[in-house]
N, C-alpha and C positions, 0 to 999 in steps of 0.2 A: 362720617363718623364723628368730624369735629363738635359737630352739634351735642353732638348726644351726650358724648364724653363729659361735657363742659355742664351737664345739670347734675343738681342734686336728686336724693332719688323720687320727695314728694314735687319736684320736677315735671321727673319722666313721668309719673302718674297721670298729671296731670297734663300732658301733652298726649299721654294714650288714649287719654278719657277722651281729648277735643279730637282725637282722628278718631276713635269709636265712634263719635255721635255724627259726622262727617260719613262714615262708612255705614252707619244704620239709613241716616239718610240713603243713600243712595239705592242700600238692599233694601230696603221698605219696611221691613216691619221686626219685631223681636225674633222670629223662627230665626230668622239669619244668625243671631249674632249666639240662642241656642243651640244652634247646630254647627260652629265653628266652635263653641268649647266644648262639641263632642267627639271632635277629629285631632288628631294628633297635630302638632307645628313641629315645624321641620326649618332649622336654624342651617342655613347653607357657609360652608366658608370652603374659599376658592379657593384655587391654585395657585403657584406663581404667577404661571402668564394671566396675561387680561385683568379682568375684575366680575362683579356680578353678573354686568350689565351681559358678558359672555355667556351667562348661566342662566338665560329667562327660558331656555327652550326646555333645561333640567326642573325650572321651578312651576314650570307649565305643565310638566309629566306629572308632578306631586301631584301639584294641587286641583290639577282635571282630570287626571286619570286614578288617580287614589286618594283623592279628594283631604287632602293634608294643606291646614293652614301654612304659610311659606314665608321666613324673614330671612332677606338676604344682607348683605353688606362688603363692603369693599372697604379695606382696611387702607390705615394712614400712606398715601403715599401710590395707591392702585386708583384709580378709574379717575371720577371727582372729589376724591378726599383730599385732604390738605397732609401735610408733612413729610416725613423721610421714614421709609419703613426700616426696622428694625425689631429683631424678636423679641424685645421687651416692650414696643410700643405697639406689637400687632398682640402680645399679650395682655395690655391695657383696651384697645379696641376689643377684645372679645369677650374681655369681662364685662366693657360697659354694655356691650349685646347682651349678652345674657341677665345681666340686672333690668335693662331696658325691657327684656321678653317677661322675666320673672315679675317685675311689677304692672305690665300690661294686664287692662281690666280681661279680657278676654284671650290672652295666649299663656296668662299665669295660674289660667286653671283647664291647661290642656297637659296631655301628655306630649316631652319635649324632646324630639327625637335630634340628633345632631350627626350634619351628611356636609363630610370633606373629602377633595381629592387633592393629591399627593400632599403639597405645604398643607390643604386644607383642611387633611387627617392628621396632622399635629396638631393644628389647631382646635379640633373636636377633639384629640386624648386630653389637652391642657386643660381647657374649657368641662369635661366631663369629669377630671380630676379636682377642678376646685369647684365643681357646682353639681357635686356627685347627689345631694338630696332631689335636686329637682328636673334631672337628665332617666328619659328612661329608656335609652337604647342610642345608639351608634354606628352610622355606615361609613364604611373608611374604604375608599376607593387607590389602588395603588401608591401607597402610602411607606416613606422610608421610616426605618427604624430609628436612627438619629443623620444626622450633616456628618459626625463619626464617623459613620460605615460606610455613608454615601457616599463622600466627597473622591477619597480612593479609587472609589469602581469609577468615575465620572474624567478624573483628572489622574490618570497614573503615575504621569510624569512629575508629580510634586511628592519628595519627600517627605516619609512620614514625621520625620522625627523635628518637621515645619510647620504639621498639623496644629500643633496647641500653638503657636505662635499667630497664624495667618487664620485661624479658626474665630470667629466673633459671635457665631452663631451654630447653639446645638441644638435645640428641639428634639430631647433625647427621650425617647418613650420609655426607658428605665425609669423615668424619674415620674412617669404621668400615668401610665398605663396602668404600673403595683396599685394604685389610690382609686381606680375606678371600680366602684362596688361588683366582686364576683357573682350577684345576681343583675347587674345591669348588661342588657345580651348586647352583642356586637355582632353586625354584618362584615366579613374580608370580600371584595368584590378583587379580583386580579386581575390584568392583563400577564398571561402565561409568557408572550413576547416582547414587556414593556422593557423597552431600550435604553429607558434613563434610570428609573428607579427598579432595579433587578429584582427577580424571584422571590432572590434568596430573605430583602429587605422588608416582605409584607410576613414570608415562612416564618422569619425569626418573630414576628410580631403575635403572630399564631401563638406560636412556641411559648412567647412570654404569660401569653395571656391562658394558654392549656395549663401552663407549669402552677398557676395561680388557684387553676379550679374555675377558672372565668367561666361566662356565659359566651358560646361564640359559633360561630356558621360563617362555612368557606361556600366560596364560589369563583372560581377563575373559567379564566376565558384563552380558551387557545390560540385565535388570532387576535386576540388585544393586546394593542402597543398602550402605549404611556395615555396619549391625548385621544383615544377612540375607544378605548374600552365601555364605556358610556353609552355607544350605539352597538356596542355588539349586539346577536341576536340571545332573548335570554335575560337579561341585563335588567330590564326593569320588570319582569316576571319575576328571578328572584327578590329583589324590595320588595313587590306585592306580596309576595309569598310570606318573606320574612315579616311584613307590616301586620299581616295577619296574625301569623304563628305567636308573637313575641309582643306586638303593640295591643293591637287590640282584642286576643283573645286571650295573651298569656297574664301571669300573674306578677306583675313590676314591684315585689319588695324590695326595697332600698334596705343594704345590712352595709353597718359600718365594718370595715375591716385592717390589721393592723398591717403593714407591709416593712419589712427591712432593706427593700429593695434600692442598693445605693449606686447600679450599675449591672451591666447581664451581657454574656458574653455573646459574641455575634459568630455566629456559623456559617460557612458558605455550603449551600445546598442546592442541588438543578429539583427540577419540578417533577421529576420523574423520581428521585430520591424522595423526595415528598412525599409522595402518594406511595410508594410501597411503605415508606414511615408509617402513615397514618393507616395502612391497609394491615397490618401487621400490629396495631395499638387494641 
């Protein structure tokens, strides 16, 4: 990502343009690069563990099996990137992604779908929050509510009242999710028995985004933990499903909308409480 960071944006243009003409080569003729601004891009950002390089098998399913242009990246300090990660400098990495996609000859006149699991659905609410004109939909894969609610259920034994001290990073979806256009739809994929990021911390995300009027669709997975939910059976029948419904048949206006959302409170819920919530809505 050093690279990328480090240009200006008629730059980046100009660097898309020389792999454009690079990649016609290779595909042979104009259909190709026609019919790659008529499929959706699909902006991937990982998880804690690993880096991209972990994610070619998920970026293989997009873009061979639902046939979705695919841009990945490994943020400062993950795979071969240079630096020290921190949450304002993986928030500079994913701007300069998204400027980078947005000014590509060919991926900035696609529809731009954005798919993170756990860290990597923070990083798609930020990312969707400050590049809400040109984001048109959302998969967030077992993904916590903030480092706030998480930290707690993970680490019990550290008290709370050490939290604001020892705390340096919140990625807090109060502050991202209010800003994400109520007609921009969003996929919840869940692992119902994911062990690190609990139930209750995708539910509450639900919750924020219902309480809004958001655009949104659930799908959990009863034997999905944390790191396997991705092969559950199921798993990428709904994205097809969803890519259908919502990308390519649905109607993606962007509406600006105002939010006062300066914080939201967190609920502990089992998943069983859940579903009679929502059965009973």
């Amino acid at each position: 990502m050093s690279d990328i960071r480090a240009l200006r944006k008629e730059d980046r243009r100009a660097r898309a343009e020389e792999e454009m003409i690079k990649w016609a080569a290779e595909m042979g003729d104009e259909k190709s690069i026609s019919y790659a601004k008529s499929r959706p891009t699909v902006v991937m950002f990982h998880a804690n563990a690993g880096n991209m390089g972990h994610r070619v098998l998920l970026a293989r399913n997009f873009n061979v099996d639902h046939r979705c242009n695919v841009f990945m990246l490994s943020y400062r300090g993950y795979g071969l990137s240079e630096g020290t990660p921190s949450e304002h400098g993986l928030k500079l990495d994913i701007q300069a992604a998204m400027k980078y996609v947005e000014a590509h000859p060919i991926l900035g006149d696609t529809k731009i779908i954005l798919y993170g699991q756990s860290l990597g659905g923070a990083a798609c609410l930020y990312a969707g929050s400050k590049n809400k004109d040109i984001v048109s939909g959302l998969i967030l894969e077992n993904t916590f509510f903030s480092f706030t609610t998480l930290i707690p259920l993970i680490l019990p034994q550290i008290p709370k009242f050490l939290l604001p001290i020892l705390l340096t990073e919140h990625w807090d979806a109060s502050k991202t999710l209010p800003f994400i256009p109520a007609s921009t739809p969003i996929l919840f994929l869940v692992g119902s028995i994911d062990s690190l990021v609990k139930f209750p911390q995708m539910h509450n995300l639900r919750k924020l985004r219902e309480r809004d009027g958001g655009k949104c669709q659930w799908k959990d997975f009863e034997r999905g933990d944390h790191n396997d939910t991705c092969v559950q059976p199921g798993y990428w029948d709904a994205i097809g499903r969803w890519l259908k419904e919502e990308i390519e048949e649905g109607s993606l206006v962007v509406v600006e909308k105002e939010s006062s959302s300066s914080g939201e409170e967190f609920s502990e819920v089992t998943r069983e409480e859940a579903m009679e919530e929502k059965a009973s809505t």
